[in-house]
C-alpha positions in Angstrom: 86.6 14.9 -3.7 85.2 11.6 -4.7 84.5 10.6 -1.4 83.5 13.9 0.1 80.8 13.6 -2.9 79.5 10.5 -2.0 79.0 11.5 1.5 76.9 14.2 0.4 74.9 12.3 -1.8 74.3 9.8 0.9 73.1 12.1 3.6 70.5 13.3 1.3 69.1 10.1 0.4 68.9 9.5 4.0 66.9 12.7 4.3 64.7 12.1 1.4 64.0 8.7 2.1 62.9 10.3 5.9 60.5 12.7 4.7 56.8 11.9 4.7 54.8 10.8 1.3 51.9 12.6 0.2 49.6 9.8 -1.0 48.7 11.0 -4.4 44.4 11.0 -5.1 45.0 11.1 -8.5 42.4 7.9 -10.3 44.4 5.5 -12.2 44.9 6.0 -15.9 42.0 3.7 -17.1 39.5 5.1 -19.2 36.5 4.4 -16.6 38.3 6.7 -14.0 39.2 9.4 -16.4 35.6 9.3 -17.3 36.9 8.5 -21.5 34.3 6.2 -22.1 32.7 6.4 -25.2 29.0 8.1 -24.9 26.2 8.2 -27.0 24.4 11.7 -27.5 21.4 11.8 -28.5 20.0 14.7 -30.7 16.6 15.2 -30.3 15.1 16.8 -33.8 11.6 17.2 -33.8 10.9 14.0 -35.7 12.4 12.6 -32.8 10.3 14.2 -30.2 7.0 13.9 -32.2 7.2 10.1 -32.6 8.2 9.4 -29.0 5.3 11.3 -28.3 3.3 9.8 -30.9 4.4 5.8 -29.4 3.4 6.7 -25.9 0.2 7.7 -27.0 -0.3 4.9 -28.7 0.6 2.6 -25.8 -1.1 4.5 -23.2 -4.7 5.0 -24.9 -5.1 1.1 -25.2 -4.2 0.0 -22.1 -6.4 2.7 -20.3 -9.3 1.5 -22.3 -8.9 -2.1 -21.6 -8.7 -0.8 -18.1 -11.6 0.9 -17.9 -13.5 -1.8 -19.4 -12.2 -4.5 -16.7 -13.0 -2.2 -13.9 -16.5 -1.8 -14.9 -16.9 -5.1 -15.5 -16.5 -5.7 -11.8 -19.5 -6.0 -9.9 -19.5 -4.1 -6.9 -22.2 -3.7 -3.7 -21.9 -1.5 -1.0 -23.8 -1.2 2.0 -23.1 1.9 4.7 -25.2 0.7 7.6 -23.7 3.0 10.5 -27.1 4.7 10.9 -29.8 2.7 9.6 -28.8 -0.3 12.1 -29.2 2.1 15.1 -33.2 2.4 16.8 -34.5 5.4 15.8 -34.6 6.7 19.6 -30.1 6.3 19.2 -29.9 8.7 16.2 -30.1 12.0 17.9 -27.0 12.5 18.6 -23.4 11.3 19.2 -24.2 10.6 23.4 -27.4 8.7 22.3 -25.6 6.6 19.4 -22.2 5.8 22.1 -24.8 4.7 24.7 -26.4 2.5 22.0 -22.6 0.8 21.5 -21.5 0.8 25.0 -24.5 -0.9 25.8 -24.0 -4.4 26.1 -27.4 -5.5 27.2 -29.0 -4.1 23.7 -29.3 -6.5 20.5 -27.2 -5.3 17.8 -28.2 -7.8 15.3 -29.2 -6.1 12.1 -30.4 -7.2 8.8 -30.8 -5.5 5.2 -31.7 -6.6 1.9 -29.9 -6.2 -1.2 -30.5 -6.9 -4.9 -27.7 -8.2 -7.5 -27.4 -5.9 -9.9 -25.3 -7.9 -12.2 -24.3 -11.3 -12.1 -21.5 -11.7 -10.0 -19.0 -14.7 -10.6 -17.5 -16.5 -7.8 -15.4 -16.1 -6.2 -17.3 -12.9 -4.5 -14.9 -10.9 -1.7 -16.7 -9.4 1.3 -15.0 -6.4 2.9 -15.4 -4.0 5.7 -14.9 -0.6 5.2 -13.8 2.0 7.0 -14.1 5.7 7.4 -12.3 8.4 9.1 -9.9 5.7 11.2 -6.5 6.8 11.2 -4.5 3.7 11.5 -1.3 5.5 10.4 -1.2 7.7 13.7 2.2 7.2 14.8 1.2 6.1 18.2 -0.8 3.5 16.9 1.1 2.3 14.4 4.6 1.1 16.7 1.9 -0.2 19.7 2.7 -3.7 18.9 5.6 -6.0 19.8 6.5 -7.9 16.9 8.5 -10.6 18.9 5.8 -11.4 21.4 3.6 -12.3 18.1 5.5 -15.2 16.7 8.1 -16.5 20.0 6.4 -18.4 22.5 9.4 -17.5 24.8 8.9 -13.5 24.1 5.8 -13.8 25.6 7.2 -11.5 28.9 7.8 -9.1 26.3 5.4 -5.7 26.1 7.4 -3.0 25.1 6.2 -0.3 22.8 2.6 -2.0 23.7 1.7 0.4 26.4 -0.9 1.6 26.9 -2.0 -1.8 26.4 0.3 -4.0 27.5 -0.6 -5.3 31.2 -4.1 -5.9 32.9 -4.9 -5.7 37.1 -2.9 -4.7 40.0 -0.7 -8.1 39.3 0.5 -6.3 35.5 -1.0 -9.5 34.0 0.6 -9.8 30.4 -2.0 -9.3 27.5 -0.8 -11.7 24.1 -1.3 -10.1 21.8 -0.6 -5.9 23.1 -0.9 -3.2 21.5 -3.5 -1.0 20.6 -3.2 -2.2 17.2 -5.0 -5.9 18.4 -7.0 -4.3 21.2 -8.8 -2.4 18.5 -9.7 -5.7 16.3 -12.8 -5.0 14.3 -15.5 -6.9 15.9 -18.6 -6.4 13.6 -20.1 -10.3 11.6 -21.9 -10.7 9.0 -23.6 -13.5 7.0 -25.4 -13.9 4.0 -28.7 -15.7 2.6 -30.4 -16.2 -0.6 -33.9 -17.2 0.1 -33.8 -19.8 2.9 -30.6 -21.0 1.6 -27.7 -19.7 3.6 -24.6 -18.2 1.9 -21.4 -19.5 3.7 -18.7 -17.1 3.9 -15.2 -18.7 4.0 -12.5 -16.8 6.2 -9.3 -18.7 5.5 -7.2 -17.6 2.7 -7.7 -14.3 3.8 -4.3 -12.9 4.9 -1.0 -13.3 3.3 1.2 -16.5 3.2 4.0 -14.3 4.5 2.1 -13.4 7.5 0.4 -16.9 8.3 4.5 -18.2 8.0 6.6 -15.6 9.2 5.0 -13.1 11.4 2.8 -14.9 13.6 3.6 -17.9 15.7 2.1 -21.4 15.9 2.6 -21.8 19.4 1.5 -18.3 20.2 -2.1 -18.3 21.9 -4.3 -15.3 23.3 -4.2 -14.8 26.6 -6.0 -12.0 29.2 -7.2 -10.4 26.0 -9.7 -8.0 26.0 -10.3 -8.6 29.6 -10.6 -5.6 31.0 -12.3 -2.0 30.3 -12.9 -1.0 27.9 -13.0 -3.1 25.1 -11.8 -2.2 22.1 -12.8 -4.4 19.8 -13.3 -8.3 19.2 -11.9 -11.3 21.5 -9.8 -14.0 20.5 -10.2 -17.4 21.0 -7.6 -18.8 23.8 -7.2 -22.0 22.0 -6.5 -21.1 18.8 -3.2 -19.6 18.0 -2.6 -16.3 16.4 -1.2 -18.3 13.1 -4.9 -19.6 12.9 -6.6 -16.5 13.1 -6.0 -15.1 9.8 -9.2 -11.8 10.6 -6.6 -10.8 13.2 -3.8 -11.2 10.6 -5.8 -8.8 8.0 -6.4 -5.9 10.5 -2.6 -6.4 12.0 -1.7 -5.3 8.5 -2.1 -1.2 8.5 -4.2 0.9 6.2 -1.9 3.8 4.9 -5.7 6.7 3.8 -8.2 7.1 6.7 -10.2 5.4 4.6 -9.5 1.7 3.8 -11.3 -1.7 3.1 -10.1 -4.8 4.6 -11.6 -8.5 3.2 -13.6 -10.1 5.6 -13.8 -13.4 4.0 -15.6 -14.9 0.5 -18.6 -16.3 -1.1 -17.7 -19.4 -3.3 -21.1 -19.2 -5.4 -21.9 -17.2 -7.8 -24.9 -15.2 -7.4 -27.6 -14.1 -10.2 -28.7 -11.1 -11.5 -31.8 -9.6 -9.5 -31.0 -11.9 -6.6 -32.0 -11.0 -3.2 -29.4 -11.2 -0.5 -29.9 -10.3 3.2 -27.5 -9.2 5.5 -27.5 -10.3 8.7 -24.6 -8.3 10.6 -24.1 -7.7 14.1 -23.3 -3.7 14.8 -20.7 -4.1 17.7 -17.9 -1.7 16.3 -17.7 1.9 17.9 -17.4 3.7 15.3 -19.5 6.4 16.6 -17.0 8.2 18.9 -15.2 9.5 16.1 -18.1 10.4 13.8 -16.5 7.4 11.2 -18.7 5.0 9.2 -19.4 1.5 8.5 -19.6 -0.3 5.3 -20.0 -3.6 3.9 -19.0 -4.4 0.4 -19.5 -7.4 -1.8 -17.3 -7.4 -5.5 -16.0 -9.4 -7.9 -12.5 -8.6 -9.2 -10.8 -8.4 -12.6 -7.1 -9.3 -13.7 -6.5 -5.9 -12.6 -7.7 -6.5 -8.6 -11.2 -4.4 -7.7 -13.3 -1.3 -9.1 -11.2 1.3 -9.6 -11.3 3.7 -12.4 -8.0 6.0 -11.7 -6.0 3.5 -13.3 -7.5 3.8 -16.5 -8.2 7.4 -16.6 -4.6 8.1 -16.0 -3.2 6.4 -18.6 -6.0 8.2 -21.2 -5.1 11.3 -20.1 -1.5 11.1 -20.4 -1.9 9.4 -23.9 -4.3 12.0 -24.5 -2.2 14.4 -23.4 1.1 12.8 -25.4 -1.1 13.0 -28.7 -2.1 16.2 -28.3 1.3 17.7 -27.6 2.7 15.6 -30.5 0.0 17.1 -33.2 1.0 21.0 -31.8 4.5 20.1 -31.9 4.1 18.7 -36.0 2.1 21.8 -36.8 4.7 23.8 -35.4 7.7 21.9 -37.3 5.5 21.7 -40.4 4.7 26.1 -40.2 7.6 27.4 -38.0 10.3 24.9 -39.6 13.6 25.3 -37.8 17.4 23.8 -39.3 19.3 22.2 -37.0 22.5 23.2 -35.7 25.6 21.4 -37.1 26.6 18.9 -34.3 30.6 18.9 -35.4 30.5 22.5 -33.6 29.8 21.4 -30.6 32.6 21.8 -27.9 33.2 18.1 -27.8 33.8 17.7 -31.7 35.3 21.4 -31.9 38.5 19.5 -33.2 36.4 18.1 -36.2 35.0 21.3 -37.5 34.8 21.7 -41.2 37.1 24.8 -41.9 35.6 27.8 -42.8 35.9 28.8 -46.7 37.7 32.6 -46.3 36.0 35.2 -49.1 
């Protein structure tokens, strides 16, 4: 019997031992993965809720204040010239203003006086601006080839540039492609005070990262812009794309249809009721699209240029913080409601008090 039992249990073993595992999902006993960590929940009484409201408030209002003041502090000129630097006999109509630009035979020097309202502390940043140019079209924004811009030896390489990649019946390569560079803004200005003439430095201009990283050293322009039509400015065959840092500034895309780009910057400070003229040359086609031209001089603030949304969005929601803080004390203080005893709650049913029985 003995061994007749030992068979048995032997031939089962052998069985279990051949059937499959389930692997078990079940987390290890550790407190993380039976989610037993001890958690702190908050209760939030009104005093609670009126003084958090009260604090943000009080942070918000100040700095909104002190931005307010630094943005008008910055002195800002800006000059839409579009229009006014077209002959009169060009303003009739969109045909007459694109003949005007497509002209190249017709002087598009321009020059305008302007008058300081402020004092204006050096250093001063000139901008272009923009109007109705949608650099974040999706075709415009991938026509570029980000390899051919800083590898000498990607210089073969066009894709994504079409349609301006190639040039004449031979496909002649175009460094840099793209639309994005064919459409470099091509408009100059310069300044004077009096007869002295206000130089306008241009290095500096576009990031570190970009002057580094993105565009080569050993990467120079070649058949660019040269064929119809033109989009924009020309590039200098001898200097390389890492020394042309107004190429580097429009290269980097405006996200609104509306944008400003710097253009360079006026180390001298300039006095109040100065007259400046500007001498620009109007050689951007901006006319095609019914967009506009701007020129802008300003000085900045530790918070960048003139802008006023900063500040008025942190006094509203201070204002607005305050103002629900106040309703919410009146209501405590007339409407007064007692919290609920936290030991009922589910978690801490265990450490109820016992109810008193009649």
């Amino acid at each position: 019997m003995n061994s007749n039992g030992a068979t048995t249990s032997g031939t089962n073993r052998g069985e279990n031992s051949a059937a499959p595992r389930t692997q078990s999902r079940r987390p290890k006993s550790y407190k993380f993965t039976q989610q037993e960590l001890p958690a702190c929940k908050p209760v939030l009484t009104p005093g609670w809720v009126i003084t958090i409201f009260i604090l943000v408030g009080a942070i918000f209002i100040p700095f909104g204040v002190v931005s307010l003041i630094a943005s008008h502090r910055v002195v800002e000129i800006v000059y839409q010239f579009e229009t006014e630097c077209l002959p009169l006999q060009y303003r009739v109509n969109t045909d007459a203003k694109l003949a005007y630009i497509q002209d190249s035979t017709i002087p598009k020097s321009c020059s305008h006086k302007i008058k300081v309202p402020k004092k204006m502390t050096q250093p001063i940043y000139v901008y272009y601006q923009l109007d109705k140019f949608y650099q974040n079209h999706r075709r415009y924004v991938t026509s570029i080839n980000n390899d051919q811009l800083i590898y000498a030896s990607s210089g073969n390489e066009t894709t994504d540039c079409d349609p301006e990649a190639t040039i004449g019946k031979n496909l002649s390569i175009i460094i840099p492609c793209g639309l994005i560079a064919w459409s470099l803004f091509n408009d100059t200005y310069n300044f004077s005070r009096g007869n002295t003439s206000l130089t306008v430095n241009r290095k500096g201009i576009a990031w570190k990262s970009d002057r580094e990283d993105i565009y080569g050293k050993d990467v120079f322009p070649k058949n660019f812009q040269n064929a119809t039509p033109i989009g924009g400015a020309t590039l200098n065959p001898s200097i390389s794309l890492s020394g042309d840092e107004g190429l580097m500034v429009w290269m980097r895309l405006a996200a609104l249809p509306t944008f400003s780009k710097l253009y360079g910057r006026i180390e001298e400070d300039l006095k109040e009721n100065d007259s400046i003229t500007v001498n620009l040359f109007n050689n951007y086609n901006t006319y095609s699209f019914g967009g506009t031209k701007k020129v802008v001089l300003s000085t900045t603030s530790f918070l960048g240029g003139k802008n006023n949304f900063l500040g008025i969005a942190y006094l509203t929601v201070g204002g607005l913080c305050i103002f629900l803080a106040m309703v919410y004390l009146l209501m405590h203080i007339k409407m007064p409601r007692p919290l609920g005893n936290a030991a009922y709650l589910p978690a801490n049913i265990n450490n109820a008090p016992e109810e008193r029985s009649s």
